[in-house]
C-alpha positions in Angstrom: 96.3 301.2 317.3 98.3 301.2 314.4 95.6 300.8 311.3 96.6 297.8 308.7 95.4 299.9 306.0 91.6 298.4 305.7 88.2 299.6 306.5 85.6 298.0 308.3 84.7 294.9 307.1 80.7 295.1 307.4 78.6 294.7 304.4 74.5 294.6 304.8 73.8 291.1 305.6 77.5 290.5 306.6 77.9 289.4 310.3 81.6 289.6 310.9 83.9 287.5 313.5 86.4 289.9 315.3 88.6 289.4 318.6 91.4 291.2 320.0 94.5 289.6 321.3 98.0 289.7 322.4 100.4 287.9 321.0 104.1 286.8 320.0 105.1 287.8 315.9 106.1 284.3 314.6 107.0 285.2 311.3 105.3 287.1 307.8 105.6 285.7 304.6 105.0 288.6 301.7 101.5 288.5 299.7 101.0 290.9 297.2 102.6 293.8 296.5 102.3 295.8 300.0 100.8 292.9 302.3 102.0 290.3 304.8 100.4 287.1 306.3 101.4 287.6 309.7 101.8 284.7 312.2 101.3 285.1 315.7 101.4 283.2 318.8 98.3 284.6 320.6 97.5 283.5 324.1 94.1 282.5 323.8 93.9 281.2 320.3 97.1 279.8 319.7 98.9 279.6 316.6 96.3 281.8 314.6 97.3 283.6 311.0 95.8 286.4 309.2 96.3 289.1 306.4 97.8 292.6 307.0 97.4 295.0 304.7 100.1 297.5 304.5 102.4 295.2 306.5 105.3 295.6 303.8 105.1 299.0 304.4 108.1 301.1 306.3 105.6 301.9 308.7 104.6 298.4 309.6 107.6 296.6 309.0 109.6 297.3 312.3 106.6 296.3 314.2 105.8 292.9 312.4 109.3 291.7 313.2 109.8 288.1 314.5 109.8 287.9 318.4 108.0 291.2 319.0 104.3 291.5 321.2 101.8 292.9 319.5 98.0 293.8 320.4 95.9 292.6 317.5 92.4 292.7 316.6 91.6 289.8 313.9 88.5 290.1 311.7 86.9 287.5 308.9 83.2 287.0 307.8 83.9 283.3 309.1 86.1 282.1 311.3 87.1 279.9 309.4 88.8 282.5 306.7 92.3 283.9 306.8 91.0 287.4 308.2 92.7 290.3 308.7 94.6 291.8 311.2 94.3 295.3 312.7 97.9 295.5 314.7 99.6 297.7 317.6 102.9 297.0 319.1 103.7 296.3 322.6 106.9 295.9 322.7 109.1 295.6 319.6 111.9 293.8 321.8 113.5 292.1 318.0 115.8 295.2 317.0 117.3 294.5 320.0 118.1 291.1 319.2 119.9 291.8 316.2 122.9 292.8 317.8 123.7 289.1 319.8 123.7 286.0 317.4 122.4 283.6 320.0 119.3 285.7 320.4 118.5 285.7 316.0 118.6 281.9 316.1 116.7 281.7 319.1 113.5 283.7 318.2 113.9 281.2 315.0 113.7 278.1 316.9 111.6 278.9 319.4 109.0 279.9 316.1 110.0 276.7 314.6 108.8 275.2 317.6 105.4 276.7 318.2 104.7 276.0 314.0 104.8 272.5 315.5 101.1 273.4 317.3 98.3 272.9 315.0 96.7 276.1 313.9 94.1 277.9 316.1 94.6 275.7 319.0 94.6 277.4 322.5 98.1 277.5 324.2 97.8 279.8 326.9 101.0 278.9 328.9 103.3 278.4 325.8 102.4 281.7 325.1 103.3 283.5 328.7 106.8 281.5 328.9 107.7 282.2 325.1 107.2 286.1 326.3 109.2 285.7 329.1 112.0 283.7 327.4 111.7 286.8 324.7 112.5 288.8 327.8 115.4 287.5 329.0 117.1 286.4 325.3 119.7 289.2 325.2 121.2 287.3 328.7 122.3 284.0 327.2 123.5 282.9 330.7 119.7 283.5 331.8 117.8 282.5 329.0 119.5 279.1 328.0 117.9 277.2 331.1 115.0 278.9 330.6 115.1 277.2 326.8 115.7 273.8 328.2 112.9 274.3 330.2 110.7 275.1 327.3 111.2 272.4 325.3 110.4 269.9 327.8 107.5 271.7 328.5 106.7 272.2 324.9 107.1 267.9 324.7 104.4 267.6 326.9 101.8 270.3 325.4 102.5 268.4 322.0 101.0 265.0 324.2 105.0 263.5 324.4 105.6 264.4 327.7 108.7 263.1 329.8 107.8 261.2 333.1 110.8 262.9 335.3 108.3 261.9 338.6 109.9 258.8 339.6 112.0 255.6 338.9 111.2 253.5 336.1 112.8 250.4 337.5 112.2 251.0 341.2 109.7 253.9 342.0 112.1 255.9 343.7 111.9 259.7 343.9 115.4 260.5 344.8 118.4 260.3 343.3 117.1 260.5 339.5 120.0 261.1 337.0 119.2 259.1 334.2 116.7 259.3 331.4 115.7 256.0 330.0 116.0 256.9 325.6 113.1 254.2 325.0 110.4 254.7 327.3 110.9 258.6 327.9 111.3 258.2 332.2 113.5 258.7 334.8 115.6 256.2 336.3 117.6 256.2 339.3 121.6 256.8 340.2 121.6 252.7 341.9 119.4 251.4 339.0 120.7 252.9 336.0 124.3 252.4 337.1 124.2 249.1 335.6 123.3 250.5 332.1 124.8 254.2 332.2 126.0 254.0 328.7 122.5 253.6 327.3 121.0 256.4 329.3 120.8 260.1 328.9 121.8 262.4 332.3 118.9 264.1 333.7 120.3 267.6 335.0 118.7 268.2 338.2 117.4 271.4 337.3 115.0 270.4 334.8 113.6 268.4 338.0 113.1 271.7 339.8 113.5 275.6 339.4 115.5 275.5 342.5 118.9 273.9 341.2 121.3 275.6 339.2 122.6 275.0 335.9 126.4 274.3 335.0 127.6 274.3 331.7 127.9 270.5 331.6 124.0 270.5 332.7 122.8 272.4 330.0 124.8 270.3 327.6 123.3 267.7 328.8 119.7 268.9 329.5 120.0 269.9 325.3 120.7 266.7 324.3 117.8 265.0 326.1 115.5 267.6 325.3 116.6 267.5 321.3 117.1 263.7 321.3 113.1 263.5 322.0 111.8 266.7 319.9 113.5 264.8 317.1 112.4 261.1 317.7 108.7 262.4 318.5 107.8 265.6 317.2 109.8 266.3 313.9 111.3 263.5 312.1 107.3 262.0 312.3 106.1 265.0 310.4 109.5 264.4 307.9 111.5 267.1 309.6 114.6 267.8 311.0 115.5 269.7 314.3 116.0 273.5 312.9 119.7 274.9 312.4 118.3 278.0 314.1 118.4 275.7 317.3 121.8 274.0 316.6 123.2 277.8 316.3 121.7 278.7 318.9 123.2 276.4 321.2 126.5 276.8 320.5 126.0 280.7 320.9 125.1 280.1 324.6 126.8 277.6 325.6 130.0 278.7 325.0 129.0 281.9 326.6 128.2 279.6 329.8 131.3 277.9 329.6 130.7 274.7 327.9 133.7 274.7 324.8 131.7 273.0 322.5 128.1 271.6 322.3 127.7 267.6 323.5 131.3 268.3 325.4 131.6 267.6 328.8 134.8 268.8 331.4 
């Protein structure tokens, strides 16, 4: 384990917290002269921050990179102080990315996403998607599906989820191509046809893993997903959705044959 650059933290008298955890490099902001304030996306205690000594360094800078997995042992006299972490890479995946534009603005959204989740919080399964997403971001045909995916899941881990179960108007099951902008459901081909130009398509495959996704779907998938992280999770906190994700959009879709984002053949 690579060694931050601090000794143990024990004093006589001192009972220290200390757990060790995987997790998904967020971001570092610069403290001091040779330290970092590393964020991480750990799986068992969320969005969780804490101090690195050394982490400007040349050794620890490759491995504190945005979008890498790490091991890391956090340690405070309280839980609820900053800490420090004690770090070891498990795969430094981001010096890949650097190479393919789509996946630079992606490890920024999808960060800009997870700073949405309140600090400390558990988010186990946000954690184990955003590593697999990670894993599949240098294939933009792959990963932007997957993305889509994310954020509707990521809607309903911030309590905004989208009801895709069933009908709005009529209960139905089948058939479900519509998104209703007010109320957040699904509503189906026979009773949205009435009011089509007030409703967002629903792409089948954010229904189900099973069906695939054309360019026009994931156009559309994006513009649901986006149209609700803005009304519900950013612009209430004063925010706008991130370029990073606006980038990162047009990156992939033209590489999945879309011409331009919010186009349709």
């Amino acid at each position: 384990m690579m060694d931050s650059g601090f000794g143990p933290l024990r004093r006589p008298g001192m009972t220290n917290m200390q757990w060790t955890d995987d997790g998904v490099v967020l971001g570092v902001k610069r403290h001091g002269e040779t330290s970092v304030i590393l964020e991480l996306m750990t799986h068992a205690r969320g969005r969780h921050l804490g101090l690195v000594r050394g982490g400007a360094g040349a050794r620890l800078r490759a491995v504190l990179q945005p979008g890498n997995s790490l091991r890391a042992t956090w340690r405070a006299r309280l839980d609820e102080h900053l800490g420090y972490y004690l770090v070891e890479g498990v795969h430094l995946r981001a010096a890949d990315f650097l190479a393919a534009a789509h996946a630079v603005h992606g490890v920024t959204h999808l960060a800009a996403l997870c700073r949405l989740l309140a600090e400390r919080e558990p988010h186990a399964r946000i954690h184990d998607v955003l590593e697999a997403i990670l894993d599949a971001l240098d294939d933009p045909v792959v990963v932007a599906p997957m993305v889509a995916r994310f954020e509707l899941m990521f809607l309903a881990e911030l309590g905004f989820g989208l009801d895709l179960r069933s009908c709005a108007a009529t209960g139905a099951t089948d058939d479900l191509i519509y998104v209703s902008p007010r109320s957040g459901r699904a509503v189906s081909r026979a009773a949205g046809e009435a009011y089509r130009e007030k409703l967002m398509r629903l792409p089948a495959f954010l229904r189900t893993d099973d069906d695939p996704a054309s360019a026009a779907d994931l156009a559309d998938a994006f513009a649901l997903t986006g149209f609700f992280l803005d009304r519900r999770a950013f612009a209430p906190r004063g925010l706008a959705l991130p370029d990073a994700r606006a980038r990162f959009l047009a990156a992939v879709l033209v590489r999945n044959g879309q011409p331009r984002y919010g186009s349709r053949p």
